[in-house]
C-alpha positions in Angstrom: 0.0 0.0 0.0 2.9 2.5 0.9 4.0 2.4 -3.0 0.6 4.2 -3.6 1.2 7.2 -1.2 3.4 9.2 -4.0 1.3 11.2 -6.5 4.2 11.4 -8.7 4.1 8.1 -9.4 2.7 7.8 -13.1 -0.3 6.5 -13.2 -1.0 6.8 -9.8 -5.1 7.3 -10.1 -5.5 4.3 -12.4 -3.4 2.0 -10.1 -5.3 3.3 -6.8 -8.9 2.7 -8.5 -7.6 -1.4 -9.3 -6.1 -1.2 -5.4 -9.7 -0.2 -4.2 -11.7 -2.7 -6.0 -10.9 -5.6 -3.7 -9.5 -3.8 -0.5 -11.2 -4.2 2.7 -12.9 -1.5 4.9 -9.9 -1.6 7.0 -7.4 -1.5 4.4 -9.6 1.6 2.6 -9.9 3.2 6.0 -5.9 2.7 6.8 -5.2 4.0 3.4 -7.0 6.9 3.5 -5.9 8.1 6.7 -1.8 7.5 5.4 -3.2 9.0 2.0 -4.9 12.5 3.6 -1.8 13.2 5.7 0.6 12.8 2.9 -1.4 14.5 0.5 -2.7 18.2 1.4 -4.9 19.0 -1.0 -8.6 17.0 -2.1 -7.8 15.2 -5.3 -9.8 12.3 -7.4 -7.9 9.4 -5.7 -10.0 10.3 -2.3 -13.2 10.0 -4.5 -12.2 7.1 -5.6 -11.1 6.1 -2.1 -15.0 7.0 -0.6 -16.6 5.4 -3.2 -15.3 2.0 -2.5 -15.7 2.7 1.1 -19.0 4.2 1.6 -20.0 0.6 -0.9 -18.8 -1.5 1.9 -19.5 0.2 5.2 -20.9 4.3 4.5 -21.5 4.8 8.3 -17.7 4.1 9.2 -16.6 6.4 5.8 -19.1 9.2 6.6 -17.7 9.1 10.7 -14.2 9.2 9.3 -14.6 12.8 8.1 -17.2 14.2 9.9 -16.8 17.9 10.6 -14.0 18.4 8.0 -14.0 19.5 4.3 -13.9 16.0 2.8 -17.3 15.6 4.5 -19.4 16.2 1.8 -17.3 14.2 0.0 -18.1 11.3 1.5 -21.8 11.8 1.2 -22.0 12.2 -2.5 -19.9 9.0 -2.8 -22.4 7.1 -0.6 -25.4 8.8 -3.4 -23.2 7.1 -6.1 -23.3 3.4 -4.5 -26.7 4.0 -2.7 -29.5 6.3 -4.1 -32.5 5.3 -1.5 -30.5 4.9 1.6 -28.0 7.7 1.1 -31.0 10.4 0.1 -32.9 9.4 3.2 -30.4 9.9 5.8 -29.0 13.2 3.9 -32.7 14.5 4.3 -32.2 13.9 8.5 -28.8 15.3 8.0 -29.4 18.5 7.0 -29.6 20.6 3.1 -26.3 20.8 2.1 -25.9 16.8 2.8 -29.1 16.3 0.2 -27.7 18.4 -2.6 -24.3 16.6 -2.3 -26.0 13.3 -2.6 -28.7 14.4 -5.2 -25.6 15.3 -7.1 -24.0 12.0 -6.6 -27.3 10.4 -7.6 -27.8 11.7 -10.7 -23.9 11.4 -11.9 -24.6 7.7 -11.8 -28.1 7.0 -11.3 -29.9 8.7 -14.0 -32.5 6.2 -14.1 -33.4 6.5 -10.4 -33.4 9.9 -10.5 -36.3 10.1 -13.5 -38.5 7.9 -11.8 -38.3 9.3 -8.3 -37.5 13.3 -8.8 -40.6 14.0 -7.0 -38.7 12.3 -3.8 -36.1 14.9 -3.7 -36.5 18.0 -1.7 -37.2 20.9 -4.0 -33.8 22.5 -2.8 -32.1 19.3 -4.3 -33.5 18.9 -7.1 -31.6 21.0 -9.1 -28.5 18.9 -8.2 -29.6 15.9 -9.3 -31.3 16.7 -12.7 -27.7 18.6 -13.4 -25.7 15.4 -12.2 -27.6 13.5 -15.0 -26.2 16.0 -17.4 -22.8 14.5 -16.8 -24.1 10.8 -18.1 -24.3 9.8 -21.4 -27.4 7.6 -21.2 -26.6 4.8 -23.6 -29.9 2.3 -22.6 -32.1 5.3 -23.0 -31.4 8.5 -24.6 -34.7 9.1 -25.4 -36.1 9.2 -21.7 -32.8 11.4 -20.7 -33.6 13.9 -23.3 -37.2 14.0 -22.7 -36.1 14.1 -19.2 -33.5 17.2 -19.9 -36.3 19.3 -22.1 -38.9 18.7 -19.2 -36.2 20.1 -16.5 -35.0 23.1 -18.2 -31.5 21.4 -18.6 -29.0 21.8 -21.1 -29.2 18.8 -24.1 -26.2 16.2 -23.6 -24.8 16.2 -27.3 -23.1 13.0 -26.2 -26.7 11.4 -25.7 -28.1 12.8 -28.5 -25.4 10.9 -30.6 -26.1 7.8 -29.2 -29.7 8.3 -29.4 -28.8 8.8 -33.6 -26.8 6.2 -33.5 -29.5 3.7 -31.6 -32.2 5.0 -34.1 -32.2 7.7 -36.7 -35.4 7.4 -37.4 -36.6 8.0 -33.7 -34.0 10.4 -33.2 -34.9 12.9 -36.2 -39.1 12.9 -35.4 -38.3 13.7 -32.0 -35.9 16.5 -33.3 -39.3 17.3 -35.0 -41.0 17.4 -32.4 -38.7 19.3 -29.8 -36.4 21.1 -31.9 -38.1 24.3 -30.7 -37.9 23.5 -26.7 -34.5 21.4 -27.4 -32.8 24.8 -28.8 -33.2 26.6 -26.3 -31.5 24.3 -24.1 -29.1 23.2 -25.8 -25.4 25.3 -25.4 -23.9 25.3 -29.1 -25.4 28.0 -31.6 -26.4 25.6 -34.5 -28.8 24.1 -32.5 -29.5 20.9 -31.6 -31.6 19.7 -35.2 -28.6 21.1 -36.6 -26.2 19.0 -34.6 -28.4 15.8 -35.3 -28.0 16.2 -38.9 -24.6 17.2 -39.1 -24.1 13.7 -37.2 -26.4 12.0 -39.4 -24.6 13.0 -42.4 -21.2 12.2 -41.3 -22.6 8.3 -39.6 -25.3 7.5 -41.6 -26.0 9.2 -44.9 -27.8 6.8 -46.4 -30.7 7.8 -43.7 -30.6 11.5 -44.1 -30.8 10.6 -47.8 -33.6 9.1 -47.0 -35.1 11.8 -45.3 -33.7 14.6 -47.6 -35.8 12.8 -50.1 -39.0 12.9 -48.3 -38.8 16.5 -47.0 -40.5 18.9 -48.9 -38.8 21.9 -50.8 -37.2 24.7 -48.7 -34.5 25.4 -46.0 -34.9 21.8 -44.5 -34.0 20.2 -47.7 -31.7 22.5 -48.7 -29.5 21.7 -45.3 -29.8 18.5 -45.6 -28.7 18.1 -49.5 -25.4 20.6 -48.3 -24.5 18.7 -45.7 -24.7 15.0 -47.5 -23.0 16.5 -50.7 -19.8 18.2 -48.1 -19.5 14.6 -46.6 -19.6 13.2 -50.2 -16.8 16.0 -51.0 -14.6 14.2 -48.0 -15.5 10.8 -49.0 -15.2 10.7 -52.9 -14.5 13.6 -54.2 -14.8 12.7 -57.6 -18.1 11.5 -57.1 -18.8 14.6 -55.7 -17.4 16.5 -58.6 -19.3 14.7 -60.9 -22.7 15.4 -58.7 -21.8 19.6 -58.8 -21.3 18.8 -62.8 -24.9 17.4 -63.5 -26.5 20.6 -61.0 -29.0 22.5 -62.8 -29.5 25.4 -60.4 -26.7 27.9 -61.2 -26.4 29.0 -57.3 -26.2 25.5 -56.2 -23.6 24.3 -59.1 -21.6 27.4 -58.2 -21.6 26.5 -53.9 -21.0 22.4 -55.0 -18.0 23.0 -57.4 -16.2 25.9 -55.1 -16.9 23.0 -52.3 -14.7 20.1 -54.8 -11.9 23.1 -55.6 -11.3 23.9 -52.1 -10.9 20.4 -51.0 -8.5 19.7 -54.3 -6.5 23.5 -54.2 -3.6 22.2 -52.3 -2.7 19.2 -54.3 -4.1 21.4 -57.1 -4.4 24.8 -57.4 -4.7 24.5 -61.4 -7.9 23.4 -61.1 -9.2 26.1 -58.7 -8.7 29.0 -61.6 -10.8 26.6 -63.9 -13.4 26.2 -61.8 -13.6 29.7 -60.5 -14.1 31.3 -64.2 -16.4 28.3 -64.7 -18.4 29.4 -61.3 -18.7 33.2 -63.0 -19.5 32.1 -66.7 -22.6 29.6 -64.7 -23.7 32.6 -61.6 -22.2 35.9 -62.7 -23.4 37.2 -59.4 -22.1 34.4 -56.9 -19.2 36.6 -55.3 -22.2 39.3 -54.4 -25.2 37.3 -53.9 -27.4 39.0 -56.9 -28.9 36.2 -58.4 -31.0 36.8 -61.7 -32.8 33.6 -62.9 -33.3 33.9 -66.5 -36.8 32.4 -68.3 -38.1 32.8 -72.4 -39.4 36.2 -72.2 -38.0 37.7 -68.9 -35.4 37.5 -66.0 -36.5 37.2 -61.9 -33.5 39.1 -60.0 -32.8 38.3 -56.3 -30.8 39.4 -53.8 -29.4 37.3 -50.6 -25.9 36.5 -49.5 -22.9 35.6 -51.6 -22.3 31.5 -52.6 -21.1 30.1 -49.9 -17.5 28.5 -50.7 -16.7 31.0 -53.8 -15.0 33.7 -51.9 -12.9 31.0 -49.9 -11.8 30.2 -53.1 -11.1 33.6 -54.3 -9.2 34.2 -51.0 -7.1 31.5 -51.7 -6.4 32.1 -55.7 -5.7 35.7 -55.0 -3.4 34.6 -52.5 -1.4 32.8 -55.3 -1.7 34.5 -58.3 -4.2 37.8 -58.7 -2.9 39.1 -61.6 -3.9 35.7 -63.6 -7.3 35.9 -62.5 -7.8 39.8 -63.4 -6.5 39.0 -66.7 -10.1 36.8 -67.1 -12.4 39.0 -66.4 -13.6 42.1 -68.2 -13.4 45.1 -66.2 -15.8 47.3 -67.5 -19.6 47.0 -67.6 -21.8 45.3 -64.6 -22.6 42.0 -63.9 -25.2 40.6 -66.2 -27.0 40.2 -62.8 -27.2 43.5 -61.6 -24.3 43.3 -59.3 -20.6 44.3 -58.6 -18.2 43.0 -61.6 -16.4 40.4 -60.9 -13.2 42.0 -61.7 -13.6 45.0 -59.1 -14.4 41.9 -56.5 -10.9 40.3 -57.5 -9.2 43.8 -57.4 -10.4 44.9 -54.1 -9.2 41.4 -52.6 -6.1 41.9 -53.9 -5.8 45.5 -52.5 -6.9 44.8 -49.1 -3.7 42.1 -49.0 -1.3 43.8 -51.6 -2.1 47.0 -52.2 1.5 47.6 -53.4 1.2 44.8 -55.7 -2.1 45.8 -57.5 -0.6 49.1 -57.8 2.2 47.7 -59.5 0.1 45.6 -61.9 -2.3 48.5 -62.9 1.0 50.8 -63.7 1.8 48.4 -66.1 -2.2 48.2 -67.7 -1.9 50.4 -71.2 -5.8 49.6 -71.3 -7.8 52.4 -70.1 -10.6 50.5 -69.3 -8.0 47.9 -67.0 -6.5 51.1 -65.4 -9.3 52.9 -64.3 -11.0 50.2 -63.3 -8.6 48.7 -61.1 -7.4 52.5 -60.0 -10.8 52.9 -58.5 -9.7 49.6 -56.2 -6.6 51.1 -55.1 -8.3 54.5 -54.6 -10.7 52.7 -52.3 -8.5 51.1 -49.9 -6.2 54.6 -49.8 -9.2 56.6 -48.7 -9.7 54.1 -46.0 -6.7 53.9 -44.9 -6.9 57.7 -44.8 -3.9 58.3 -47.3 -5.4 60.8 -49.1 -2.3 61.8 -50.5 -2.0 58.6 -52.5 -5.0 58.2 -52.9 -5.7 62.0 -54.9 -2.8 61.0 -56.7 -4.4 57.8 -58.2 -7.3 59.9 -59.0 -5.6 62.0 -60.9 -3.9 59.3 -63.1 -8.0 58.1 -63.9 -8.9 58.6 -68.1 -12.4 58.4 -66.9 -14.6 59.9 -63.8 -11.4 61.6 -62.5 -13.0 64.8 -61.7 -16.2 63.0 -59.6 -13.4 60.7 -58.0 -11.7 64.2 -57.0 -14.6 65.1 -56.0 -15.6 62.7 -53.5 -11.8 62.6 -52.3 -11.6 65.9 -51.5 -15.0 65.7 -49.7 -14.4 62.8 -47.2 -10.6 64.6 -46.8 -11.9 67.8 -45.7 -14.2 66.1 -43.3 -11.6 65.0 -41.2 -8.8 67.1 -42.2 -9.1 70.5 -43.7 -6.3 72.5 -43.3 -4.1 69.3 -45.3 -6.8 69.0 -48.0 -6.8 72.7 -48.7 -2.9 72.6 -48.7 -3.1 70.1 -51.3 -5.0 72.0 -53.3 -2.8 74.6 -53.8 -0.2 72.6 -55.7 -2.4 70.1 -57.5 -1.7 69.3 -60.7 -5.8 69.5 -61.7 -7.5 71.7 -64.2 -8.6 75.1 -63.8 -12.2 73.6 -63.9 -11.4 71.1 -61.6 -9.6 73.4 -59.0 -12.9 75.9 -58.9 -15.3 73.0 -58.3 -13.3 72.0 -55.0 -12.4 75.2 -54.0 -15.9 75.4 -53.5 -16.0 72.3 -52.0 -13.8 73.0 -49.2 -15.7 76.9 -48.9 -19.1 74.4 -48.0 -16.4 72.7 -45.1 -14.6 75.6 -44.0 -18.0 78.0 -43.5 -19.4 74.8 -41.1 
């Protein structure tokens, strides 16, 4: 026994819990006693230690450490072994002895503690519906989870696994039916429906299939179908390619083949400029989210959020090789949609992260059009970074919409700094036409 004294041992806890399985009251008591004076502080060995003890003999174990801090201790270790006994003598022993054995109950005794809550004292019962939330009931996830939802506690993802696992089908028409209360209890933000069929995808697809296929069009489905075809993207790749090939709905063919790229652009990146110019020729407005749905005699327009996926996989192609994918793209015009062109998407990516290097680039553009449209990029991201130095000078260097570009310049500079905005003016190389207009500009400020 002395060899388990020393908490440095490695170990140690494993080799005490096999020492206390067959020790005697005697040995546990003597052991204990050596144990507490060599070790100051509380640790798991002495839980292990009054578990085993209050098993054999709780009276001795609870008279051991009567009056001192291990005293509760010893009663929630008799609540593990013992629900009936232990909950009846903590009620003659005062409230802080029920909570500690309510606790203890319902860390091992779920079971007991569903079917005889209304024996607790109210004061207690808190303890012991939050001890259940520590067990992951594998004989009846169901009744713990209806149990949890009734109580106002938090939803055990652990149980709700193996409840998926046990029965799918069970598992999502009760999701049906308490996904509303469940939410609200359980901790993570994608809610617990959302947990059960992200788990459902990743350990049984073949059943959310299943019920992808039954559910009726709308969000639901729509979940359901993204999360089976981003397992099939980890799974099989190329049957998942294949899938985002034969998509007919340009939003979702452009989110299912940004999915594939990502998951091939390390191995290769080749393929990731392919597929984003494919993405743009199929949904012109998937980096903005303006959607237009052509029919025979008109076009529907919609707005929401950009495709998921695509601007990952801009991110990532900018971050190799920008100038390649400006070079694609036509920088004048709109989007066919009714949104931002792609190239002043790609251009302003490119300036947030390398501002230098998109200047460089567009010094070298002897297109007009190419300039000035990726000028008005690197005008952007000067004004915001308050450089209105640079960015006046950019402005100036525009074929077209200089003077408006001046114009705004000069008005968000003298907003925040007139005195270096009118000193600028007084040596800019503008027209005379140009220099009246904001000379008046900065009268409107300076009169304020």
């Amino acid at each position: 026994m002395e060899d388990l004294l020393d908490p440095s041992i490695p170990d140690i806890y494993e080799r005490i819990a096999l020492w206390t399985v067959d020790a005697s009251e005697a040995d546990l008591a003597a052991f204990f006693s050596a144990y507490n004076k060599a070790n100051k502080d509380p640790s798991g060995e002495k839980d292990l230690i009054f578990i085993n003890w209050t098993r054999t003999n709780p009276a001795a174990a609870l008279a051991a450490v009567a009056g001192t801090n291990m005293e509760i201790t010893s009663w929630w270790a008799w609540g593990v072994n013992d629900p009936e006994a232990s909950l009846a003598a903590a009620i003659k022993a005062g409230p802080k002895f029920v909570s500690m054995v309510a606790w203890g109950i319902g860390q091992s005794n779920p079971q007991w503690v569903r079917d005889h809550l209304e024996e607790f004292p109210e004061i207690a019962r808190g303890n012991a519906v939050s001890g259940i939330s520590q067990w992951q009931d594998g004989q009846d996830p169901q009744g713990a989870l209806d149990f949890a939802i009734k109580n106002g506690q938090m939803i055990d993802e652990r149980t709700l696994r193996i409840f998926l696992n046990k029965d799918p089908w069970a598992a999502y028409e009760w999701m049906q039916k308490n996904g509303a209360r469940a939410s609200r209890y359980y901790g993570n933000q994608d809610g617990s429906m959302d947990l059960l069929l992200k788990n459902m995808a990743t350990s049984q697809p073949e059943v959310l299939q299943r019920i992808a296929d039954q559910t009726p069009p709308g969000d639901a489905k729509r979940k359901m179908n993204r999360l089976l075809f981003d397992q099939l993207v980890k799974t099989d790749p190329d049957a998942a390619l294949a899938q985002a090939n034969a998509t007919k709905g340009p939003r979702i063919a452009a989110e299912r083949l940004a999915a594939v790229s990502l998951s091939k652009i390390a191995a290769d990146p080749e393929q990731g400029f392919a597929t984003l110019n494919r993405i743009l020729e199929l949904c012109p407005g998937a980096l903005t989210g303006q959607i237009t749905t052509r029919g025979p005699n008109s076009s529907i327009g919609s707005s929401s959020d950009p495709v998921q996926g695509v601007s990952d996989l801009l991110n990532v192609l900018v971050a190799k090789d920008p100038a390649r994918l400006l070079e694609a793209q036509p920088p004048g015009g709109s989007d066919p949609s009714g949104g931002q062109p792609a190239f002043s998407i790609i251009a302003d990516t490119w300036a947030r992260s390398d501002l230098s290097g998109l200047a460089a680039w567009t010094n070298q553009q002897n297109d007009p059009k190419v300039h000035d449209a990726a000028a008005f990029n690197i005008i952007s991201q000067y004004q915001n970074q308050e450089d209105y130095a640079s960015a006046t000078q950019w402005a100036m260097s525009l074929e077209t919409n200089r003077s408006n570009s001046l114009n705004n310049l000069v008005q968000n500079w003298a907003s925040r700094d007139l005195p270096s905005c009118q000193q600028w003016l007084t040596t800019a190389d503008v027209t005379p036409e140009e220099r009246q207009t904001l000379g008046k500009v900065l009268e409107s400020y300076q009169s304020r």
